[in-house]
Structures are given as C-alpha cells and as structure tokens.
C-alpha positions as CSV (number, residue, x, y, z in Angstrom):
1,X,137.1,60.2,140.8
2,X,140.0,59.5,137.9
3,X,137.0,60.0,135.4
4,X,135.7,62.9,137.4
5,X,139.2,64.4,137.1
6,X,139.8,63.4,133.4
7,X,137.0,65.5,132.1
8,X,137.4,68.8,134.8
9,X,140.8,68.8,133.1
10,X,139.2,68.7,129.6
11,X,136.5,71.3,130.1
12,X,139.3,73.4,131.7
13,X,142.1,73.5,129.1
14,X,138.9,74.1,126.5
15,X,137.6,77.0,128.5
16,X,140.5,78.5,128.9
17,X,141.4,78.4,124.7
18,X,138.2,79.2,124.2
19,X,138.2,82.3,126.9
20,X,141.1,83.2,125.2
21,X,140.1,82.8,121.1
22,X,137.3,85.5,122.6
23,X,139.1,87.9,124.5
24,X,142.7,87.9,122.2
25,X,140.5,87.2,118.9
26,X,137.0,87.8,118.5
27,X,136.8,91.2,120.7
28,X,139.2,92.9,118.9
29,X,137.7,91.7,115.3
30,X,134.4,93.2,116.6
31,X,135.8,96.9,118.6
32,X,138.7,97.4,116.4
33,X,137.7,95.7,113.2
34,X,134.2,96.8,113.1
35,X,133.0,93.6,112.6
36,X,130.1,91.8,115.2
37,X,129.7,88.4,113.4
38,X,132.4,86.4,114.5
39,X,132.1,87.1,118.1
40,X,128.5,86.9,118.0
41,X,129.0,83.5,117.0
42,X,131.6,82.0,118.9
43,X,130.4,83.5,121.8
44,X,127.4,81.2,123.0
45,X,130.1,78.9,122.2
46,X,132.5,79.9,124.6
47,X,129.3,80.4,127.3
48,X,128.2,77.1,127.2
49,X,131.9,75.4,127.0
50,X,131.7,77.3,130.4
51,X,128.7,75.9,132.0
52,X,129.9,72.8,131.6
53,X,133.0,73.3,132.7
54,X,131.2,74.6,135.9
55,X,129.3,71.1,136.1
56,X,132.4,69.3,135.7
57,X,134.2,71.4,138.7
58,X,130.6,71.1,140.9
59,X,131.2,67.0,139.8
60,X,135.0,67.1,140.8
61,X,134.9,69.1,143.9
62,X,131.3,67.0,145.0
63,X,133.3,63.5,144.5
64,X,136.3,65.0,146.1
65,X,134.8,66.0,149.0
66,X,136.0,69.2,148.8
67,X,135.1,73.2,150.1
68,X,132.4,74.9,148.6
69,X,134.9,78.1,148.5
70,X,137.5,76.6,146.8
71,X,135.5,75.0,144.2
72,X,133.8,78.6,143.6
73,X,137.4,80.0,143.0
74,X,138.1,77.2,140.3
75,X,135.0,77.8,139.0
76,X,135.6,81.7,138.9
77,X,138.9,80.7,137.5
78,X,137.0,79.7,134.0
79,X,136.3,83.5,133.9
80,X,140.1,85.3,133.4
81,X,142.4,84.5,131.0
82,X,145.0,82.2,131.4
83,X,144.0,81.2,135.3
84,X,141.7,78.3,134.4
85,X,145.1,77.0,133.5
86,X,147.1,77.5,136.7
87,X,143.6,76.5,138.6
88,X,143.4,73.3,136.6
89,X,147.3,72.4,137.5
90,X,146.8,73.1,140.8
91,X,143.9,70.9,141.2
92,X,144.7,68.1,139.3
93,X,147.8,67.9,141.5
94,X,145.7,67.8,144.9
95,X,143.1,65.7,143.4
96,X,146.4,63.4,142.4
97,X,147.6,63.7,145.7
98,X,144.4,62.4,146.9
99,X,144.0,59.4,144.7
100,X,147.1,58.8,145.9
101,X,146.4,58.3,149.4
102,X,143.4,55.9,148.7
C-alpha cells in the first residue's frame, strides 16, 4: 500500500498544479487575452493528468479497503482548485495512520 500511496500523492500534487496552471493561467490567456492556443493545448494535458489521478485514488482506496463515497469525494477533489491538496493531506494521513496499525 506505501507504493499505492506514494503515487496517489504524486498524481494529486500534479493535478492540482496542473488544475490550477488552467484555471489561474490558461483561461484567462484565452477569455481575457483573446488567445485559444495555449489552453487548447495544455488542456488534454491537464484531462488526462486527471484520469490518472482518478486510477491512482480507485488503486489507493481499493488496497485500502476503503468507502466507495469517500474515495468519490477525493476523486471529485481533483476537480476544484486547491482541494486536491487538502484531500491529498487528509488521506495520506489516514492511509499513515493505517500503515501504522499493521
């Protein structure tokens, strides 16, 4: 499960900079600026940074042996700025806690 946890944390600090390079960065270059390109670029970035962090929550939580409604939260978390931050803190401290116990 340490390996499990190791890359959910990854794929979570990377969607969240890359949520936020999208929403802070490349949306206002394209409404404000007048300029499409760089978001239309980055953004099947960001989209598929997401769908694997989405695999490695579904990996985490399956190993864990935890709820199917918290692990749609985290995975939801991936989707508004700054909360796949908090989310990843949160559960990398119960998954911790948990490794601890074994």
């Amino acid at each position: 499960m340490t390996a499990a946890l190791m890359r959910y944390r990854v794929m979570a600090v990377i969607t969240g900079i890359s949520l936020l390079l999208l929403v802070f960065v490349m949306m206002p270059i394209r409404y404000i600026g007048g300029n499409p390109r760089p978001s239309e670029l980055f953004s099947p970035f960001h989209g598929l940074m997401y769908m694997l962090y989405v695999i490695t929550v579904l990996d985490l939580f399956t190993r864990a042996r935890w709820g199917y409604r918290a692990m749609v939260l985290v995975m939801l978390a991936g989707c508004v700025p700054f909360v796949s931050f908090i989310a990843e803190r949160r559960t990398t401290a119960k998954a911790r806690a948990l490794l601890a116990e074994t």
